[in-house]
BAFI-3210 file (N, C-alpha, C; in Angstrom, 3 decimals, decimal comma, padded with zeros to 6 digits):
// residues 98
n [1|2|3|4|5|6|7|8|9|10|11|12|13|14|15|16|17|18|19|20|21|22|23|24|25|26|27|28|29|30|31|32|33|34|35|36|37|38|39|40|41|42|43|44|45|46|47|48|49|50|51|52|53|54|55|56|57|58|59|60|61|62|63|64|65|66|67|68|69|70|71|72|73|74|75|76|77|78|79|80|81|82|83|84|85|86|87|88|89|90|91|92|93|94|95|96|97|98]
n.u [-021,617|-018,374|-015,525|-016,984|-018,456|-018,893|-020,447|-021,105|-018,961|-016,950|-013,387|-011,087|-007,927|-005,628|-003,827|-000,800|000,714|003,459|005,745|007,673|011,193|011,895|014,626|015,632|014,557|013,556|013,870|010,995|010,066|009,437|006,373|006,730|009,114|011,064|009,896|008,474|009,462|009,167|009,662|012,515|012,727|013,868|014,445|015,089|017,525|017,974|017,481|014,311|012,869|009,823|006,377|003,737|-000,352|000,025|-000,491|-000,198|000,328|001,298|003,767|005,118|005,840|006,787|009,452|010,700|010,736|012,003|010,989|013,249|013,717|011,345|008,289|007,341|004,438|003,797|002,102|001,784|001,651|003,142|005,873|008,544|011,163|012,929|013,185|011,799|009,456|006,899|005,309|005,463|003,481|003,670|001,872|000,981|002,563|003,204|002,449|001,853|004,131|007,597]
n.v [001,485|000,578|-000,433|-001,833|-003,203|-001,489|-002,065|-000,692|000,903|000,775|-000,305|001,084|000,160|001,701|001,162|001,191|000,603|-000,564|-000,786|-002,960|-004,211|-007,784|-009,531|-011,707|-014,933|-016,934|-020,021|-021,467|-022,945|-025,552|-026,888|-025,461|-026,183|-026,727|-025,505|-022,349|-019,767|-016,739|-013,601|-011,645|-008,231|-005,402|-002,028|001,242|000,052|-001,296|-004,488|-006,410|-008,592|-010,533|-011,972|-013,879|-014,714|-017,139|-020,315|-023,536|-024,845|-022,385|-021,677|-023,455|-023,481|-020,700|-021,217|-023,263|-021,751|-019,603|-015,585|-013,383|-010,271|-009,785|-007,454|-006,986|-006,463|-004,843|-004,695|-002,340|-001,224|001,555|003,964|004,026|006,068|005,526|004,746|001,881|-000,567|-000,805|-003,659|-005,258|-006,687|-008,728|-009,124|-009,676|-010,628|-008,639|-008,548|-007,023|-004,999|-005,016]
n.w [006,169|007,139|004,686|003,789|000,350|-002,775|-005,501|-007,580|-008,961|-011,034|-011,482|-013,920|-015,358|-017,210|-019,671|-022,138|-025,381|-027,151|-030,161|-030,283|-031,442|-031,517|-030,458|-029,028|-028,059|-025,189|-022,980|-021,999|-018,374|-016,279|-016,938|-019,524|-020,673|-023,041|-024,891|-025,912|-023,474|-023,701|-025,123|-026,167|-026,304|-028,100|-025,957|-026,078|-026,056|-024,179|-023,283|-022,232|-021,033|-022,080|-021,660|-021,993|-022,876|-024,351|-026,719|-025,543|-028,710|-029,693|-028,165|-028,575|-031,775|-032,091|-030,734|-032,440|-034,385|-034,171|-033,938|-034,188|-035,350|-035,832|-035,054|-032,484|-030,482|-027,149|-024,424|-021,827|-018,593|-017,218|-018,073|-016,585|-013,835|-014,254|-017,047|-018,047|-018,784|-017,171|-015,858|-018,195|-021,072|-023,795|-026,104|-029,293|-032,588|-034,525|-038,091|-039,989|-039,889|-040,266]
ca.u [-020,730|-017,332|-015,518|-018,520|-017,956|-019,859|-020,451|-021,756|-018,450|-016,194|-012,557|-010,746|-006,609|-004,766|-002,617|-000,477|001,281|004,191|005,983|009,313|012,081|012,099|015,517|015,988|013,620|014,145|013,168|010,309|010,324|008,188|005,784|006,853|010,121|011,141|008,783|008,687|009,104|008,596|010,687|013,330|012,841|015,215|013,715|015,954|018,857|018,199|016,718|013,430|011,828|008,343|005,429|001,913|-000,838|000,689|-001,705|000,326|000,988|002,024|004,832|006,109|006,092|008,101|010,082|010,924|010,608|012,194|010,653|014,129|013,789|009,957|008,236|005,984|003,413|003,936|001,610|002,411|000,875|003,399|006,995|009,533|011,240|014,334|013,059|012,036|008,319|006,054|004,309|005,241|003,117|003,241|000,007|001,258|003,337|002,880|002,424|001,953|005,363|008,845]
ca.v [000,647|000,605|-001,959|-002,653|-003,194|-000,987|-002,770|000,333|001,665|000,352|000,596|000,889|000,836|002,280|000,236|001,931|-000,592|-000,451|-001,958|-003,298|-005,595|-008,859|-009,872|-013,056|-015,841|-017,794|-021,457|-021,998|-023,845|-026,051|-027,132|-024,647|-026,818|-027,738|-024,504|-020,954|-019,226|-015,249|-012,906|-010,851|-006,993|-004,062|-000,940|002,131|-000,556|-002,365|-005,889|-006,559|-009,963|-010,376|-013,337|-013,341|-015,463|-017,857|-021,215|-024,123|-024,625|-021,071|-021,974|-024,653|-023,061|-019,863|-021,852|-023,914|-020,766|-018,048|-014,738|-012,821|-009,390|-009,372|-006,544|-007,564|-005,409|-005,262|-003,728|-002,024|000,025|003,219|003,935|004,049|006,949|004,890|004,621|000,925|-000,448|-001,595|-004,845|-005,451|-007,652|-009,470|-009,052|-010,123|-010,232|-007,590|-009,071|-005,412|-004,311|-005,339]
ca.w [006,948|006,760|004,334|002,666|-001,398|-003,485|-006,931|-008,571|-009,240|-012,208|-012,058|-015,354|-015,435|-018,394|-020,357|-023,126|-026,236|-027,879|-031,103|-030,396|-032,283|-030,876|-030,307|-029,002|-026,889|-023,964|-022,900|-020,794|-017,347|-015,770|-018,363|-020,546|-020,837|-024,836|-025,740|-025,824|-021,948|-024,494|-026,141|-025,550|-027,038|-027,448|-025,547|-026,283|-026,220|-022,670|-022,939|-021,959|-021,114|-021,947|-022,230|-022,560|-022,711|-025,365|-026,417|-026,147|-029,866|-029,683|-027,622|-029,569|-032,687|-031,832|-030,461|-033,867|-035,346|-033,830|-034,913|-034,349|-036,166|-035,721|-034,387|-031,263|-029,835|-025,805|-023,413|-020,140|-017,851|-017,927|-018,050|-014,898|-013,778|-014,449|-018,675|-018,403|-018,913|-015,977|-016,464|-020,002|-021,252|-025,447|-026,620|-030,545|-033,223|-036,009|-038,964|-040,857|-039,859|-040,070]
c.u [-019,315|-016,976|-016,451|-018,336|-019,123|-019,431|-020,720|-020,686|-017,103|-014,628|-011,616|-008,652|-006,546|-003,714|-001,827|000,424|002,547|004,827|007,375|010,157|012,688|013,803|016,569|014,538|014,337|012,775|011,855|010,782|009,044|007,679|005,668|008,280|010,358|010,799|009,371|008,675|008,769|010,091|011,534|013,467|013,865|013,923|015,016|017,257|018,927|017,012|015,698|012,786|010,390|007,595|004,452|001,154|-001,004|-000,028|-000,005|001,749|002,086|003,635|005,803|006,241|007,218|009,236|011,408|011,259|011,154|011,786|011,780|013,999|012,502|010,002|006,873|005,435|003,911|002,849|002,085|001,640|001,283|005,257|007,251|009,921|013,122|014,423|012,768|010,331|007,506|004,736|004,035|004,528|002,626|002,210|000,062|002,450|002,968|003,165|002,962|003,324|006,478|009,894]
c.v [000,717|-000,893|-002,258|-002,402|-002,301|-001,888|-002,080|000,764|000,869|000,690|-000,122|001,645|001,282|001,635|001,102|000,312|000,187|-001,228|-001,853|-004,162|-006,714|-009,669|-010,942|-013,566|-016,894|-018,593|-021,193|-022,866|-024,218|-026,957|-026,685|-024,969|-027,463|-026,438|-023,367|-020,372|-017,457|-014,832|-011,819|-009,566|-006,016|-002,729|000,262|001,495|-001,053|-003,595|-006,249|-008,029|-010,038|-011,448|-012,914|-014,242|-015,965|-019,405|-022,438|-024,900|-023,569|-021,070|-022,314|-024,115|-021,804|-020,041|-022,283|-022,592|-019,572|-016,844|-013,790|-012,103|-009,170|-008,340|-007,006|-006,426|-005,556|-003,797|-003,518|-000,915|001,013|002,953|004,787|005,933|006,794|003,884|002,650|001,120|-001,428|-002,113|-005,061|-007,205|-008,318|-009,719|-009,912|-009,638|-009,685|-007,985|-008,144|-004,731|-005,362|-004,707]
c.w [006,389|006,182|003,609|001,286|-001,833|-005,138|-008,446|-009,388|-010,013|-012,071|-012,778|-015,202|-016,846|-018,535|-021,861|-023,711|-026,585|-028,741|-031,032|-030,866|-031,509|-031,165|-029,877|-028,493|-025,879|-023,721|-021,679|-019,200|-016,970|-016,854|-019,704|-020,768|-022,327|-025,181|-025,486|-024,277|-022,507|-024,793|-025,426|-026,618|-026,845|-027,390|-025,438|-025,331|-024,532|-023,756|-022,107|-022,320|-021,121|-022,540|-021,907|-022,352|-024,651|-025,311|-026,544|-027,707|-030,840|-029,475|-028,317|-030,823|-033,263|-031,479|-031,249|-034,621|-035,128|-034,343|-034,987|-035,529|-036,283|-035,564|-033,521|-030,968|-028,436|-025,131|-022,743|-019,964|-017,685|-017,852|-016,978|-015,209|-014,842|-016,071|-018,626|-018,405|-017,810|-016,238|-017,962|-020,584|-023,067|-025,550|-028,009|-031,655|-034,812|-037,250|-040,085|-040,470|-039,973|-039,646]
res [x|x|x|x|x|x|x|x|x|x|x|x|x|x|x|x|x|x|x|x|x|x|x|x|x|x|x|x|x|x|x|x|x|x|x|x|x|x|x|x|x|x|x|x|x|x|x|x|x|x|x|x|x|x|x|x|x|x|x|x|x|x|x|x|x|x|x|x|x|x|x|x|x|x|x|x|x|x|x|x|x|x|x|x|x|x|x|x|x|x|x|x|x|x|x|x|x|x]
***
């Protein structure tokens, strides 16, 4: 039949990471007002906004804390034609690097 779902068949995107120097952050909105809204990375010298799935406390703490000069991890699914990164998404911040 046409339309009809098959369930048999798995599909799997491709996500690639990268480790970039977190450069500033910006406020939340909404309920993410006072707190962290994510970070702002340098990607061969453009500015890149990027958040994540950040707990609460998370928020508020980066916040307080700016990690400015970190190095965050960011996923994305691939790079443009036009050198930027599609669907960048902060996974964490790299402890093991600086």
């Amino acid at each position: 039949k046409s339309g009809k779902r098959i369930n048999d068949i798995v599909k799997i995107k491709k996500f690639n990471t990268i480790d970039l120097p977190i450069i500033d952050v910006y406020e939340g909105k909404g309920k993410f007002k006072n707190s962290l809204g994510g970070f702002v990375v340098n990607y061969n010298g453009k500015k890149i906004r990027v958040s994540g799935q950040l707990s609460k406390n998370d928020r508020i703490y980066y916040w307080k804390n700016k990690p400015i000069g970190s190095i965050a991890e960011i996923r994305f699914k691939e790079k443009t034609s036009k050198e930027k990164l599609r669907e960048p998404i902060f996974i964490r911040i790299r402890d093991d690097k600086s």
